[in-house]
LOPA-582594 format. One line per field, with one value per atom (N, C-alpha, C): residue number from 1; residue in one letter; atom name; x, y, z. Coordinates in Angstrom, 1 decimal, always signed. Layout:
BEGIN
num c(NUM;...)
residuo c(a;...)
atomo c(CA;...)
c1 c(X;...)
c2 c(Y;...)
c3 c(Z;...)
END
This chain:
BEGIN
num c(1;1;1;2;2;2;3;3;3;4;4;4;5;5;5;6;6;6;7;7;7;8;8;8;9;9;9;10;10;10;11;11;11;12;12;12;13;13;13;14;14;14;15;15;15;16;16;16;17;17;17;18;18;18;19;19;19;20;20;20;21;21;21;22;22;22;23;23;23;24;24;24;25;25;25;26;26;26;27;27;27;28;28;28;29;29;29;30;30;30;31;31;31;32;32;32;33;33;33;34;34;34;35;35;35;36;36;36;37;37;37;38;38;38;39;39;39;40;40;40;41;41;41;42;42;42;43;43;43;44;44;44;45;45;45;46;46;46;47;47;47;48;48;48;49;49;49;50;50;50;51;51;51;52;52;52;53;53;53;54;54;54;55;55;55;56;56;56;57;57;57;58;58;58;59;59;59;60;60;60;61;61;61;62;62;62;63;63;63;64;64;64;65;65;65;66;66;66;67;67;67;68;68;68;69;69;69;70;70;70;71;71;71;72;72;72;73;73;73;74;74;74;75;75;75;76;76;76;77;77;77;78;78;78;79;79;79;80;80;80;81;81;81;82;82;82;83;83;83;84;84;84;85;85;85;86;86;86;87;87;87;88;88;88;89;89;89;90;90;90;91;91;91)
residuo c(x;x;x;x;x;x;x;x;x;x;x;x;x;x;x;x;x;x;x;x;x;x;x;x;x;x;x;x;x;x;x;x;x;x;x;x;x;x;x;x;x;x;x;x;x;x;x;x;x;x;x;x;x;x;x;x;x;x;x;x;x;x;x;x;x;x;x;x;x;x;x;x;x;x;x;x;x;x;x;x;x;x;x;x;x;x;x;x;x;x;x;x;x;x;x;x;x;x;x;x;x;x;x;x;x;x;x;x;x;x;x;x;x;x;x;x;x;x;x;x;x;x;x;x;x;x;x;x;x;x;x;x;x;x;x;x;x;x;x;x;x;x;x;x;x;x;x;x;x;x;x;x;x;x;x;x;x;x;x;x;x;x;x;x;x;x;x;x;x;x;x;x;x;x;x;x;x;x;x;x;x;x;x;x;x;x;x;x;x;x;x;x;x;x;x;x;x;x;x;x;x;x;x;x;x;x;x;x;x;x;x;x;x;x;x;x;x;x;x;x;x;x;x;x;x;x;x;x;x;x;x;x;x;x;x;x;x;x;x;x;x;x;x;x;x;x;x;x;x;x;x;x;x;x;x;x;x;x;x;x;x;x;x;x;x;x;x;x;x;x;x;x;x)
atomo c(N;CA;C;N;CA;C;N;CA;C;N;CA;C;N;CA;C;N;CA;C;N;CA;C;N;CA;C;N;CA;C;N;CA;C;N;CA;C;N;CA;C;N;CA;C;N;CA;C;N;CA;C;N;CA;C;N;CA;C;N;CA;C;N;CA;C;N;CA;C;N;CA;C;N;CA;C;N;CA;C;N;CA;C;N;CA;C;N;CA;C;N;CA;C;N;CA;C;N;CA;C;N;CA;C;N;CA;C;N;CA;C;N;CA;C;N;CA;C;N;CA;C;N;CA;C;N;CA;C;N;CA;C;N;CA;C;N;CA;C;N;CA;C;N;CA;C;N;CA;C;N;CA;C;N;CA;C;N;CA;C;N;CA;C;N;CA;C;N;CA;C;N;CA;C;N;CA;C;N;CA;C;N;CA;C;N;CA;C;N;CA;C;N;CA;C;N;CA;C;N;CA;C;N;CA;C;N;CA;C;N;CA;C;N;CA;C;N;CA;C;N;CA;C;N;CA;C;N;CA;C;N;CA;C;N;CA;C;N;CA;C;N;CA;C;N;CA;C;N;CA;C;N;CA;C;N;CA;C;N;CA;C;N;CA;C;N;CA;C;N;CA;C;N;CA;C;N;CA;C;N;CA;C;N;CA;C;N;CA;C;N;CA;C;N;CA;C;N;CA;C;N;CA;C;N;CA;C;N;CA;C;N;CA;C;N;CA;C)
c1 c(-8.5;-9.9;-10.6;-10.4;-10.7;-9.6;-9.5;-8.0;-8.7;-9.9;-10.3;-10.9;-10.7;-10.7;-9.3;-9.6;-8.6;-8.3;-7.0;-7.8;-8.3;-8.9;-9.4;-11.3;-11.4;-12.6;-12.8;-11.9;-11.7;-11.8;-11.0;-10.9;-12.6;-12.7;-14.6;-15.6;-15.6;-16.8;-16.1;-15.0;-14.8;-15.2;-15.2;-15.5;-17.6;-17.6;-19.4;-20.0;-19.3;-19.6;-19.5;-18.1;-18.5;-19.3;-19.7;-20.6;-21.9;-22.4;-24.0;-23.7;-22.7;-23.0;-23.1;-22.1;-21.8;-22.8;-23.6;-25.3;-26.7;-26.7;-27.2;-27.1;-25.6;-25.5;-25.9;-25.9;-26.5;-27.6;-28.6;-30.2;-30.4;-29.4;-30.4;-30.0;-30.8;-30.8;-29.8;-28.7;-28.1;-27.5;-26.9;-26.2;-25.4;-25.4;-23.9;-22.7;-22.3;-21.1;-20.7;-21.9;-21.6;-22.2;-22.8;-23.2;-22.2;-21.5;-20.1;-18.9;-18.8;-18.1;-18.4;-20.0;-20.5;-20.1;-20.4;-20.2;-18.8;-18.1;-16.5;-16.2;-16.7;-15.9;-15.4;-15.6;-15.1;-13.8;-14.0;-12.7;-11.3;-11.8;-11.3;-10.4;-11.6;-11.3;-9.9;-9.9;-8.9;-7.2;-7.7;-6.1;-5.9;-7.0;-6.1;-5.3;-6.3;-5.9;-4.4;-4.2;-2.9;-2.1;-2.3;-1.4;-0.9;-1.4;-1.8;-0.7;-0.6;+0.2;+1.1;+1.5;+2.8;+3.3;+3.0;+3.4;+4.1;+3.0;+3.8;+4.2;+4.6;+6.2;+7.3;+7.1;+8.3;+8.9;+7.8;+8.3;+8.9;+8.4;+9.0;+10.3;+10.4;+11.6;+12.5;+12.7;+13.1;+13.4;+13.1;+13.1;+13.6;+13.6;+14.4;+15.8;+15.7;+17.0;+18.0;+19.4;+20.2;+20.4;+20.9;+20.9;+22.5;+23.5;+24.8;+25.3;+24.7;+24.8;+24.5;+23.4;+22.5;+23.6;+24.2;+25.0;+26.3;+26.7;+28.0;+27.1;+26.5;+25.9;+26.0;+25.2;+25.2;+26.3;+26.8;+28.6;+29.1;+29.0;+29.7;+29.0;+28.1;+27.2;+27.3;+27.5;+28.1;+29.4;+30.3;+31.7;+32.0;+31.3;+30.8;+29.9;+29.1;+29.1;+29.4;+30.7;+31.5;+32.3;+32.8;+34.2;+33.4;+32.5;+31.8;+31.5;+30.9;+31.1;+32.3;+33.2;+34.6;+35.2;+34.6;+35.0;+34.4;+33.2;+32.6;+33.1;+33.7;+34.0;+33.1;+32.3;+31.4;+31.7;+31.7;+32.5;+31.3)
c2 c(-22.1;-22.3;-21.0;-20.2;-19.1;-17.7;-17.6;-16.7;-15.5;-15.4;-13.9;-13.2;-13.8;-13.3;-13.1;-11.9;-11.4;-12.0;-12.0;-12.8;-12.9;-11.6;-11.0;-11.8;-11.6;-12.4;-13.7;-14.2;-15.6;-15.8;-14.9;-15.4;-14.9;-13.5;-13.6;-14.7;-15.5;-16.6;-17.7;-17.9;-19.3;-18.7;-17.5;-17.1;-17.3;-16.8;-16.5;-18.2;-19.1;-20.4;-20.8;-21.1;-20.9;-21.1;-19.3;-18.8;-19.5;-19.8;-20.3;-21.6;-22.4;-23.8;-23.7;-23.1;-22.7;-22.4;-21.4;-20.8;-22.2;-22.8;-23.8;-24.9;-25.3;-26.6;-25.8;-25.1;-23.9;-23.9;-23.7;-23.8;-25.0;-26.2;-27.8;-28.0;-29.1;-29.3;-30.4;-30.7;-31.6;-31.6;-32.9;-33.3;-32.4;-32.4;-31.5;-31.5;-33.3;-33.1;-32.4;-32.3;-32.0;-30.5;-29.8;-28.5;-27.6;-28.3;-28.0;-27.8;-28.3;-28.7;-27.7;-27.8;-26.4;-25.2;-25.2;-23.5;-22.9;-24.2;-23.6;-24.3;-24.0;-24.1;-23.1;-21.8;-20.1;-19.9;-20.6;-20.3;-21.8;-22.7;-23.9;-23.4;-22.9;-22.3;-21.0;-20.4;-19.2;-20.0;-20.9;-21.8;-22.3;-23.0;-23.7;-22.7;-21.2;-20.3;-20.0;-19.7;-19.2;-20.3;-21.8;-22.6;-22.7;-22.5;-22.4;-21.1;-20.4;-18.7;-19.1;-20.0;-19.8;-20.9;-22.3;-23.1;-22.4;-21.7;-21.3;-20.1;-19.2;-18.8;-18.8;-20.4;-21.4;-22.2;-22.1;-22.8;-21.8;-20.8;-19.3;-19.4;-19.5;-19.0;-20.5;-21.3;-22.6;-22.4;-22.1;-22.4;-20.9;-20.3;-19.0;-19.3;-18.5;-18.5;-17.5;-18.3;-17.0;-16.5;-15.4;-14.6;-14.0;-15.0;-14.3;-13.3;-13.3;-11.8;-10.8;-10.8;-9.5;-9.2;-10.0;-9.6;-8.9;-9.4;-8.7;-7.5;-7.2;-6.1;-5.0;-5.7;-4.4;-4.2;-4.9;-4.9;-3.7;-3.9;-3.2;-1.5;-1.3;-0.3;+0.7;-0.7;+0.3;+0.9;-0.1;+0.5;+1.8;+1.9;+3.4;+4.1;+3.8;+5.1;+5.6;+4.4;+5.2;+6.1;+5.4;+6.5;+7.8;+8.0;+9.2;+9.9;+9.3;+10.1;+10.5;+9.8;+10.3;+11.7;+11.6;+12.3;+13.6;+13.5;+15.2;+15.1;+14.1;+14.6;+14.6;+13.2;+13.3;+11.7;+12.0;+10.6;+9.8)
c3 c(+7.0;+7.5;+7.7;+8.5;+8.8;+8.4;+7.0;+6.7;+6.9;+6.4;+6.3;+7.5;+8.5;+9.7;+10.7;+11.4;+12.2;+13.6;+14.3;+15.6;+16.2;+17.1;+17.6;+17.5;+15.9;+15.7;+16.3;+15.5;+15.6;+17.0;+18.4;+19.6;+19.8;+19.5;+20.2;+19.5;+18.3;+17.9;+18.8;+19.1;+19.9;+21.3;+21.7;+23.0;+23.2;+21.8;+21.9;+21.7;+21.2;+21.0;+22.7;+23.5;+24.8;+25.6;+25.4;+26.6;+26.3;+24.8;+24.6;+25.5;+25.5;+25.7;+26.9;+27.8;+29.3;+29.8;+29.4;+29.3;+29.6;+28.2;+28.0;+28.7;+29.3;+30.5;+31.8;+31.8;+33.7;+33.1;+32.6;+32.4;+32.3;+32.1;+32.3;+34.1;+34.4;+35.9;+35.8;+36.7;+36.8;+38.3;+38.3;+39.8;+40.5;+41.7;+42.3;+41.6;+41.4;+41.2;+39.3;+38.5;+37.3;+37.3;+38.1;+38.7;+39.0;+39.4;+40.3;+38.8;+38.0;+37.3;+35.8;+35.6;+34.7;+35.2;+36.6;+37.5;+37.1;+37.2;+37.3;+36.1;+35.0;+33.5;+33.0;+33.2;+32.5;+33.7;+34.9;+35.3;+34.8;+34.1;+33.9;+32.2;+31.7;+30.3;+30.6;+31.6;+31.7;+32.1;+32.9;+33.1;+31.7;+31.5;+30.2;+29.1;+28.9;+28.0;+28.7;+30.0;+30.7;+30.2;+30.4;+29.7;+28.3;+27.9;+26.1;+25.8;+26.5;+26.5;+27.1;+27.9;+28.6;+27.9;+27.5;+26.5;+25.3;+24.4;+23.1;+23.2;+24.5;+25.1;+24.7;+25.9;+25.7;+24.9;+23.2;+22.2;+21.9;+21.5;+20.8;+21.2;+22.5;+23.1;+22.9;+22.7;+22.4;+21.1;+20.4;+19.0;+17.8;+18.8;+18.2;+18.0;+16.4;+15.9;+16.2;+15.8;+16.0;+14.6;+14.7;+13.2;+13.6;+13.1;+13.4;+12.4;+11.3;+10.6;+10.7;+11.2;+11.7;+12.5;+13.7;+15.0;+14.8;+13.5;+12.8;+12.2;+12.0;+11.0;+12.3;+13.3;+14.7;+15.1;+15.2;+15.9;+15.1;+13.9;+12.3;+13.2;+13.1;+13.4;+14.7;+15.6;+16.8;+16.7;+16.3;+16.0;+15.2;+14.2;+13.4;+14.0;+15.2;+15.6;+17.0;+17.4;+18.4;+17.5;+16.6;+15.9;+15.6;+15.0;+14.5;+15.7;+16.9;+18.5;+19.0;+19.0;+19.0;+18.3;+16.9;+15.7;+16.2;+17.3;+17.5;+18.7;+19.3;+20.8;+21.6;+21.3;+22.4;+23.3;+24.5;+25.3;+25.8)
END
C-alpha cells in the first residue's frame, strides 16, 4: 500500500488526517454529550495507540521462536572462551 514510505511518515499522514477531522468536528456546533466526546478524542486515540503497543508486545513475545542452534553455538563459544581465559590466567 504505502511501501515507499517510512514509518514515521506513515504515523505523521495518519496523525495529520486526525487532527483535520478532530479540528473540523470542534468547529461544528454540537450537543454536550457529542462535545464531550470530540473534546476527548486525542486523549481516546492515545489509549487505543498504548493498546495497540502493548497488544503487539505480547504477540511478539508469544510467538517468538526458539533458535536451539544458535543456543549451542553460544554455549560452543562461551566454553572457548573460558578455556582461552584460563589459558592466560585470567579467573
Amino acid at each position: 500500500m504505502m511501501s515507499g514510505l517510512l514509518r514515521y511518515q506513515i504515523f505523521l499522514g495518519y496523525g495529520a488526517l486526525f487532527l483535520a477531522v478532530w479540528f473540523y468536528a470542534l468547529s461544528k456546533q454540537q450537543d454536550d454529550a457529542r462535545s464531550l466526546m470530540v473534546e476527548l478524542a486525542p486523549v481516546w486515540a492515545v489509549l487505543v495507540l498504548g493498546v495497540y503497543a502493548a497488544s503487539s508486545l505480547v504477540y511478539g513475545v508469544l510467538t517468538f521462536k526458539d533458535c536451539p542452534e544458535a543456543a549451542k553455538e553460544l554455549e560452543q563459544q562461551v566454553s572457548e572462551a573460558k578455556a582461552e581465559m584460563r589459558k592466560r590466567g585470567i579467573q
